[in-house]
C-alpha positions in Angstrom: 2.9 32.2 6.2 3.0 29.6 3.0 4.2 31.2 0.1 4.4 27.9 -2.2 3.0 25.1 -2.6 5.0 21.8 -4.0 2.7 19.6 -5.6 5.3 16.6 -5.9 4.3 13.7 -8.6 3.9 10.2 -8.5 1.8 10.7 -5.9 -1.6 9.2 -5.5 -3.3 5.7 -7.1 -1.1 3.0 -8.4 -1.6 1.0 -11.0 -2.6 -2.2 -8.8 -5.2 0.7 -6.6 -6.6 2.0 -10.3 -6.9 -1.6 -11.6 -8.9 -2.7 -8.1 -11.4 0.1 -7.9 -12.1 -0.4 -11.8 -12.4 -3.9 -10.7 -15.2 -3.4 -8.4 -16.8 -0.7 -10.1 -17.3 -2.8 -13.8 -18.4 -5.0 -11.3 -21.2 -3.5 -9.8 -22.6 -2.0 -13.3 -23.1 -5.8 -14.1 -24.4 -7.2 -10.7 -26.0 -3.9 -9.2 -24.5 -5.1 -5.8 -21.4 -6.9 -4.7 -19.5 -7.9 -1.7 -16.1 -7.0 -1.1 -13.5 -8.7 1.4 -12.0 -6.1 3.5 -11.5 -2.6 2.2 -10.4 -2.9 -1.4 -7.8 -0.4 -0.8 -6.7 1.0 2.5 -8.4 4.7 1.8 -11.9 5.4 3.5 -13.0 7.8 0.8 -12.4 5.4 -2.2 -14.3 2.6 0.6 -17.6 5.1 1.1 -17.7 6.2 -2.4 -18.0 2.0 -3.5 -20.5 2.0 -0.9 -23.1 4.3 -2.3 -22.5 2.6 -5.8 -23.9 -0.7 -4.0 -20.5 -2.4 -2.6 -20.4 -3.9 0.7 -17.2 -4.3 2.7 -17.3 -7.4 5.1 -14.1 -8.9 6.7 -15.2 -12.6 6.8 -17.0 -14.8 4.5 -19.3 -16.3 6.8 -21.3 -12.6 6.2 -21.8 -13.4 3.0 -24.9 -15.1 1.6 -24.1 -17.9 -0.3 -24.3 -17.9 -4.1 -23.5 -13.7 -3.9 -20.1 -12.3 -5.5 -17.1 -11.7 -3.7 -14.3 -9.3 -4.7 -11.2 -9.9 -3.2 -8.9 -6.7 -2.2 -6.0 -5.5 -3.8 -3.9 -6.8 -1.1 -4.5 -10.5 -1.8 -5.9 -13.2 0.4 -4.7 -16.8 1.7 -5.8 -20.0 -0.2 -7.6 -21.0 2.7 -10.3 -18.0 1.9 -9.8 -18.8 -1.9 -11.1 -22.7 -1.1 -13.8 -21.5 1.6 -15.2 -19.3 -1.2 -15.4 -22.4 -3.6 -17.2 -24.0 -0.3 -19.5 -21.7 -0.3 -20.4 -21.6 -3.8 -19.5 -17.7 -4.0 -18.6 -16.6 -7.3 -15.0 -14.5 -6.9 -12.9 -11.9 -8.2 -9.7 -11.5 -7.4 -8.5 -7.9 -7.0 -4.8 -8.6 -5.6 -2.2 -6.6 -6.9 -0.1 -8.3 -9.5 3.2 -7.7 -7.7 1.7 -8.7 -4.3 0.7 -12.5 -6.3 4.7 -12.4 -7.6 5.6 -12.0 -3.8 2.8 -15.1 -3.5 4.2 -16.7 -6.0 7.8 -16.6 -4.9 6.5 -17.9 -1.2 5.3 -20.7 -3.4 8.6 -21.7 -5.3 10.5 -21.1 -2.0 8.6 -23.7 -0.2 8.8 -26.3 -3.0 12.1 -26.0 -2.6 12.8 -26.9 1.0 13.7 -23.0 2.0 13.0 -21.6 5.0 11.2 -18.5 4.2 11.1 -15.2 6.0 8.8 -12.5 5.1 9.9 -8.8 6.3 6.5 -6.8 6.9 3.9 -5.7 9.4 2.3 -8.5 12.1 -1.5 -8.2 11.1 -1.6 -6.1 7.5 -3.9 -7.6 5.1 -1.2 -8.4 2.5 0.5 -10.3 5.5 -2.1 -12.4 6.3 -2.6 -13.0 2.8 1.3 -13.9 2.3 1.9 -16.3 5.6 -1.3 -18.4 4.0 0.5 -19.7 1.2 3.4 -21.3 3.1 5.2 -21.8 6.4 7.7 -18.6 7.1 8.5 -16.3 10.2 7.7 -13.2 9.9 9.9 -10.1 11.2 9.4 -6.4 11.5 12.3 -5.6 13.1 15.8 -5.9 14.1 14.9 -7.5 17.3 12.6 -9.9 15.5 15.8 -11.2 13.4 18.0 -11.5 16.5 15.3 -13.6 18.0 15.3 -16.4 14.9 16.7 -19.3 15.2 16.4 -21.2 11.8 18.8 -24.1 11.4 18.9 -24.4 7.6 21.1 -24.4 4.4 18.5 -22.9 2.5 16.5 -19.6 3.4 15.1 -16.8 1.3 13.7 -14.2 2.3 10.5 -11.7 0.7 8.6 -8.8 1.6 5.8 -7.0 1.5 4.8 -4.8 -1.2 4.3 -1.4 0.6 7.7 -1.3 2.2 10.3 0.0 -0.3 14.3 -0.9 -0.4 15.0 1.8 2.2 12.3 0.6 4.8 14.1 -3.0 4.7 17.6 -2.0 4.5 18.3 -2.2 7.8 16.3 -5.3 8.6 17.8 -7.0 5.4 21.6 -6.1 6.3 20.9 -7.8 9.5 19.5 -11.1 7.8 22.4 -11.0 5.4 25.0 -10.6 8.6 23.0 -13.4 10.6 22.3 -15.9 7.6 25.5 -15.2 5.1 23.7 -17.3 2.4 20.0 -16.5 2.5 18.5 -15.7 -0.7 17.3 -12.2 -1.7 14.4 -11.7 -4.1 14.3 -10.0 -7.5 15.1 -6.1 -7.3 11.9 -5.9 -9.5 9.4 -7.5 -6.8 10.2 -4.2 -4.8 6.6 -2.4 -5.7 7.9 0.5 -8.1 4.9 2.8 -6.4 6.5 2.5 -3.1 9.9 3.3 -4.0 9.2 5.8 -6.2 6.5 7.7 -3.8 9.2 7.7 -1.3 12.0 8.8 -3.5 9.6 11.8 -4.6 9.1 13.0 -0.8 12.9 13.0 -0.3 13.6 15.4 -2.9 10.3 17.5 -1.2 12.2 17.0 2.1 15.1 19.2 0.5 13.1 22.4 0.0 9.7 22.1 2.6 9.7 23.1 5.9 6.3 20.7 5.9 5.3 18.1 4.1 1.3 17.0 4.3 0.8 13.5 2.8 -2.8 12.8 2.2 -4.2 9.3 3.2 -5.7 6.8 5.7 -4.2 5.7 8.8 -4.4 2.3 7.8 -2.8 2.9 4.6 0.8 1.0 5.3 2.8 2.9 2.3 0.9 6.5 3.6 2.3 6.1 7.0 5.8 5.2 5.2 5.9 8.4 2.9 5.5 10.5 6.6 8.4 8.7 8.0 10.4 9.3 4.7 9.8 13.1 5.4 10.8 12.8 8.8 14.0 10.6 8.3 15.3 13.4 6.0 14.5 16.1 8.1 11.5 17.3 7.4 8.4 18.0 9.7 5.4 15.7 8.0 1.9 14.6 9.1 -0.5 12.3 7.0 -4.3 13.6 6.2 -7.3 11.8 5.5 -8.4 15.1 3.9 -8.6 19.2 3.8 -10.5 18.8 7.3 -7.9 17.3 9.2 -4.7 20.0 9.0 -4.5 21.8 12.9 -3.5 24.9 11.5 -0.6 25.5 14.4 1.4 23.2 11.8 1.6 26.1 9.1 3.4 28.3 11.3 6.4 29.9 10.0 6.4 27.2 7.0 6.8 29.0 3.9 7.1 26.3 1.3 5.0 23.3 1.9 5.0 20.3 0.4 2.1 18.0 -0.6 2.0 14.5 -1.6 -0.6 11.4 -1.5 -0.2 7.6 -0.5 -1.0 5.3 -3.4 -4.3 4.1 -2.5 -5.7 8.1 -2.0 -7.4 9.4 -4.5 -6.4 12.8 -6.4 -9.9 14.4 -5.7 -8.4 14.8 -2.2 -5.5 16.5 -2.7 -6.9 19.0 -5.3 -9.7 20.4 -2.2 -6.6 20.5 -0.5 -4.3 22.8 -2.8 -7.7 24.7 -3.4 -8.7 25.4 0.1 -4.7 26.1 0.9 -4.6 28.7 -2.0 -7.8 30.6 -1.4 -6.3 30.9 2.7 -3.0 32.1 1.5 -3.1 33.4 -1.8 0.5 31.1 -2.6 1.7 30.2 -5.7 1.2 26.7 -6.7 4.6 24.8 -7.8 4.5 21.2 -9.7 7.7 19.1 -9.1 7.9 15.6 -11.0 10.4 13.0 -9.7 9.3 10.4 -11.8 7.2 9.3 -14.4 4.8 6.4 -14.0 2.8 4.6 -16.6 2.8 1.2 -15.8 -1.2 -0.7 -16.3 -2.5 -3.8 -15.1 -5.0 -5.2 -16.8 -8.0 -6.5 -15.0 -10.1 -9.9 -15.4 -13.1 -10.8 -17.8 -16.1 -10.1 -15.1 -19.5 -11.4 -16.0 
């Protein structure tokens, strides 16, 4: 029976998922209704909450009627949609995460200098897709994927995608060192400091939980990576969209359990959560914080 509850912090939005949403919301209290490509974060309740303020979520342009605004997520987009946008005569927004346009803007420099480039992430994520469209590069997820390149070339570089943290690529990046002794690593501080920290905040709840719950989406890439954290250090973990999704066969015989949030779920979610937990069980409520965040990104001038 829980006893305790660890409410770890940073847990929850990011700066780049704050500045987004605020992004389309200002938005929509100019232009009543506004289109959005793709979800604008990878959380379903931020996605229907936009919706009944007027947003609409399409994946392709071509859905869009011409002349209408277009927000573009926080996990960035190719130039080719940038220029079909101009094609179209849509006025745009851009949403993208500052750190994923420094990863944009490295795969830039990199291919203006002759380098090869390899990007370590996930085949098919948004801020891949986004990524691959500013340059040519090979993309690997996995050990096997860097055994299987064959890149004759005195100058590669490698990047990665924003919602894997220094522990996700270790592996991946010690075998890219071993296979290419010269390849170029990227700046320690285009590692998104959300990820990292997130991670680094379940690992110390890893140390004391016999559970850890981690509320988010399924298609939320850093959610799914904070589960795997728990589970690498020893911990049993599932990911939550919400309160409604725990079986409760989970709970049994976990006495301290451990709650945390991906960075694009919102807090609201979590608090019905440690409610509904407390009024079952009657636990104490325990606040652990890792780390302290207060980075902001400032968002554009919308008309």
């Amino acid at each position: 029976m829980i006893s305790k509850i660890i409410l770890v912090k940073p847990r929850g939005f990011c700066a780049g998922v704050e500045r987004a949403i605020e992004i389309v919301e200002k938005a929509l209290e100019i232009h009543k209704k506004v289109y959005v490509k793709h979800q604008i974060v990878h959380n379903l309740h931020v996605v229907k909450d936009l919706e009944k303020k007027g947003a609409i979520f399409v994946e392709e342009l071509n859905e869009i009627p011409n002349d209408n605004l277009v927000i573009f997520s926080a996990h960035g987009v190719s130039p080719k949609v940038v220029e079909e946008a101009k094609k179209r005569n849509l006025k745009f927004l851009d949403a993208t995460c500052p750190l994923v346009t420094k990863v944009h803007l490295e795969a830039i420099r990199y291919n203006k200098e002759n380098y090869s480039i390899i990007l370590i992430g996930h085949k098919g994520h948004q801020e891949v897709i986004g990524t691959m469209g500013e340059a040519p590069m090979f993309l690997v997820g996995n050990i096997e994927d860097v055994n299987n390149l064959d890149i004759n070339s005195e100058k590669i570089a490698y990047i990665t995608q924003t919602t894997l943290s220094l522990d996700d690529t270790k592996n991946i990046v010690d075998a890219l060192k071993k296979k290419y002794p010269n390849i170029e690593s990227p700046k320690s501080k285009d590692i998104c400091y959300a990820t990292q920290n997130r991670q680094n905040a379940i690992k110390e709840l890893a140390k004391t939980c016999e559970l850890v719950l981690v509320v988010g989406s399924k298609n939320s890439s850093n959610s799914n990576r904070l589960v795997e954290t728990a589970k690498l250090h020893g911990c049993k973990s599932y990911l939550i969209e919400n309160k409604d999704f725990i079986d409760e066969r989970w709970l049994e015989n976990v006495e301290n359990l451990g709650i945390s949030s991906g960075a694009s779920a919102p807090e609201i979610l979590v608090q019905e959560l440690v409610d509904d937990l407390k009024n079952k069980f009657n636990c104490k409520i325990k606040y652990s914080n890792v780390i302290e965040e207060n980075i902001k990104f400032t968002i554009p001038t919308i008309k």
